[in-house]
C-alpha positions as CSV (number, residue, x, y, z in Angstrom):
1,X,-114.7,180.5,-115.2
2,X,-117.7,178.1,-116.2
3,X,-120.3,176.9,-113.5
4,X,-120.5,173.5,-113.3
5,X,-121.9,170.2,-111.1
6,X,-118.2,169.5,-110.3
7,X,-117.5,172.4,-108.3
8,X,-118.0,172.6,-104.5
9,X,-120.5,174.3,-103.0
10,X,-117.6,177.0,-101.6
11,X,-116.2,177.2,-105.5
12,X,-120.0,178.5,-106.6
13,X,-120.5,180.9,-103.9
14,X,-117.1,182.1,-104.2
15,X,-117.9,182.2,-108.1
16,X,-121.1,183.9,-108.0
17,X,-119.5,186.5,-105.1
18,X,-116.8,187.7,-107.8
19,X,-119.2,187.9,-110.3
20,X,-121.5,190.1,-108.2
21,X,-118.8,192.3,-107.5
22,X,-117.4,192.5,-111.1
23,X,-121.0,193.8,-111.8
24,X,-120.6,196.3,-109.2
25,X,-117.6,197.8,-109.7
26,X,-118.4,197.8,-113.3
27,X,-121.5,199.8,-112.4
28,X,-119.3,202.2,-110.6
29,X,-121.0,201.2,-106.9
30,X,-119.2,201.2,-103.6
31,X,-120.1,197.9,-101.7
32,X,-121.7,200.7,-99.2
33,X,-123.9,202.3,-101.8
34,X,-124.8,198.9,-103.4
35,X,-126.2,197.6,-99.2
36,X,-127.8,200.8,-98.6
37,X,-129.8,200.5,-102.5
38,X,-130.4,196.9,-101.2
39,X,-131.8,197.6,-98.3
40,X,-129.0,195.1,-96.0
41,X,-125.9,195.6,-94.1
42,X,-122.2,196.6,-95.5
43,X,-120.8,193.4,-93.9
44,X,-123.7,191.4,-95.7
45,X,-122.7,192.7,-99.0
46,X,-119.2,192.0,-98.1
47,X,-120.1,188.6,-97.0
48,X,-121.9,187.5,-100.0
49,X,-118.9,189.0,-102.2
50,X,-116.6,186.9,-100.6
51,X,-119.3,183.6,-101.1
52,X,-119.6,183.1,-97.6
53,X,-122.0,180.1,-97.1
54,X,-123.8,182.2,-94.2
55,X,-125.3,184.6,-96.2
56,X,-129.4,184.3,-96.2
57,X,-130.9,183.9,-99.8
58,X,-133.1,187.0,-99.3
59,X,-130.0,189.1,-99.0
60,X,-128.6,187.9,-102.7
61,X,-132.2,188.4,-104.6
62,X,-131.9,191.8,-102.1
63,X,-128.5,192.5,-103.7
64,X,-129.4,191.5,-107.8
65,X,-132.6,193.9,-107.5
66,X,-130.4,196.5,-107.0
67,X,-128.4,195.6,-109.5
68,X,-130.7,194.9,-112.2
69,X,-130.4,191.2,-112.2
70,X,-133.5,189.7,-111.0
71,X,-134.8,188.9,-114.5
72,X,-131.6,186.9,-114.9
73,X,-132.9,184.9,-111.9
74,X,-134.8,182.6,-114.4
75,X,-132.1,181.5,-116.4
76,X,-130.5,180.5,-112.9
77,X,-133.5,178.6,-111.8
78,X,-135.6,177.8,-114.8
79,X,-139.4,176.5,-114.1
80,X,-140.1,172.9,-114.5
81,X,-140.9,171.3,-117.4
82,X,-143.8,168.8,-117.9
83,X,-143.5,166.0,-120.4
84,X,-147.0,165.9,-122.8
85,X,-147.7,162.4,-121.5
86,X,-147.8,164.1,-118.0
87,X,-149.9,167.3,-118.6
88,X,-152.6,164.9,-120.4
89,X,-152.5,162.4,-117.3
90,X,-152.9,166.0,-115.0
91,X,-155.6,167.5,-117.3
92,X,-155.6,171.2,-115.9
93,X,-154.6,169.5,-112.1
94,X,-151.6,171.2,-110.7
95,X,-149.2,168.9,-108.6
96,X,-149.9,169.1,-104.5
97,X,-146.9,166.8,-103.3
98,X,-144.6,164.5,-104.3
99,X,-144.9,161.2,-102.6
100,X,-141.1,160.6,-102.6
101,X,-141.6,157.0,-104.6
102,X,-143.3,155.9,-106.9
103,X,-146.9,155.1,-107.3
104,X,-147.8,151.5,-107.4
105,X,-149.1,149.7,-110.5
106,X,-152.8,148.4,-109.5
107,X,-155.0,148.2,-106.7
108,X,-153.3,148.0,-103.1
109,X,-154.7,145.0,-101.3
110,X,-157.2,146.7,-98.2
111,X,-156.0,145.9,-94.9
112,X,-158.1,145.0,-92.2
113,X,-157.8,144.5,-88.1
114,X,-155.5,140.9,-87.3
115,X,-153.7,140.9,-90.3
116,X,-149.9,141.5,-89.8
117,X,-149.0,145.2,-91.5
């Protein structure tokens, strides 16, 4: 099955659990060898097999390092692109924030003491 923006949240996990244990069993690997090469509990591997929401992120980047799948891990989450407008505009600056609206055309009018906000 395809991932897609129409599944649930429950439908990924559950998704990306049978995948992980497709990729285990093809690699011969009891869940028990695969926690112990991970470094994290049998029942965590179980948990993250069966794409229960609990499970901490740190435990599925623990479990594709030990299975070889960390470089896939960019394809998942690919780095931002910058338009060329935008990297002129930023001329070697890398972003700080994001101001959560957008910035306002011309000068804001300075406030001063007595005048209603």
């Amino acid at each position: 099955m395809k991932m897609d923006s129409k599944m649930t949240d429950e439908a990924l996990l559950r998704l990306l659990g049978e995948r992980l244990s497709g990729i285990r069993l093809a690699r011969n690997l009891t869940q028990q060898h695969l926690a112990e090469q991970a470094g994290l509990g049998l029942r965590t591997v179980q948990r993250l097999e069966l794409g229960a929401a609990a499970t901490q992120l740190s435990g599925f980047i623990r479990v594709c390092r030990a299975l070889g799948l960390v470089d896939n891990l960019e394809a998942f989450i690919p780095e931002p692109t910058v338009s060329p407008m935008a990297q002129l505009k930023q001329a070697g600056r890398k972003r700080q924030r994001a101001t959560g609206k957008k910035a306002a055309v011309g000068t804001p009018k300075k406030w001063t003491w007595g005048e209603p906000a």
